[in-house]
N, C-alpha and C positions, 0 to 999 in steps of 0.2 A: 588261672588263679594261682598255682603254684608257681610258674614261672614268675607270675609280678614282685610276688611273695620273696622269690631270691633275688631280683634286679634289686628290690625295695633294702633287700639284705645287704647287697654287693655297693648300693651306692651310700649307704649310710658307713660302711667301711670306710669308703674312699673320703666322707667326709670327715670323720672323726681323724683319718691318719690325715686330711691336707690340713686340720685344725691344729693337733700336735705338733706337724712342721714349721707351720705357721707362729705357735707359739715360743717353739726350739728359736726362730729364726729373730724374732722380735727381741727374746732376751737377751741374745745375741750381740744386737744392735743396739740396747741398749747398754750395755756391757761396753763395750766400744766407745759410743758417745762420751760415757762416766772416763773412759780410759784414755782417751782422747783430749779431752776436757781437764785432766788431772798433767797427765805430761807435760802443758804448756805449748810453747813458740818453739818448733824446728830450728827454725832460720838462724843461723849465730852469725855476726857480725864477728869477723878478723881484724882485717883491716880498712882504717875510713880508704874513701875513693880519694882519687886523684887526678883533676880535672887537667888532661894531655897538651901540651903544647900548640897542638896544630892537629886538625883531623886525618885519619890515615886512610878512609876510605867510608861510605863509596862517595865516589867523583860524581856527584851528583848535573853540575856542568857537563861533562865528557857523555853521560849516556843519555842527558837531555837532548843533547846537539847528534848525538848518533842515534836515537830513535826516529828524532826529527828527519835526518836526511834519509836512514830508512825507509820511513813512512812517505818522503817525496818519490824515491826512486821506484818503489813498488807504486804507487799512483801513476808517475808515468808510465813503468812497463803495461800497468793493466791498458791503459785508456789506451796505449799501443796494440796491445794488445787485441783489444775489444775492436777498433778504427778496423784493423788488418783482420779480423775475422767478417766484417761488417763487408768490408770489400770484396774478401772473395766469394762471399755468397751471393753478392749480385755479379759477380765475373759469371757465376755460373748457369 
């Protein structure tokens, strides 16, 4: 009975302090929002852009055509690959 009696103690503690946290933390937030809200837009515009002559990269050609032959030359190695493991297993 007395043991309950302090758990009963100890957790009503725990609740009132996560309520206070809880309530530090919200006003907090809302604090922020307001302050937030109030500053405005970060982002400042300098200067307008300026649409480049010719693009500088990436070579979107160049890494198509080299993924591609990539991607043949590993298909071939494998199925060589694969054939020449295929063989020696029945050699043996």
């Amino acid at each position: 009975m007395q043991e309950s009696g302090i758990e009963y103690v100890r957790r009503l503690r725990d609740v009132k302090y996560f309520e206070t946290v809880f309530e530090l933390l919200a006003r907090q937030y809302e604090v922020a929002k307001v302050d937030e809200a109030r500053q405005g837009a970060v982002v400042q515009i300098v200067d307008k852009a300026i649409v480049p002559d010719r693009r500088s990269s990436p070579l979107r050609t160049l890494i198509t055509l080299g993924a591609a032959m990539l991607g043949l030359f590993l298909g071939i190695g494998w199925t060589l690959a694969t054939e020449g493991m295929t063989r020696l297993s029945k050699q043996s």
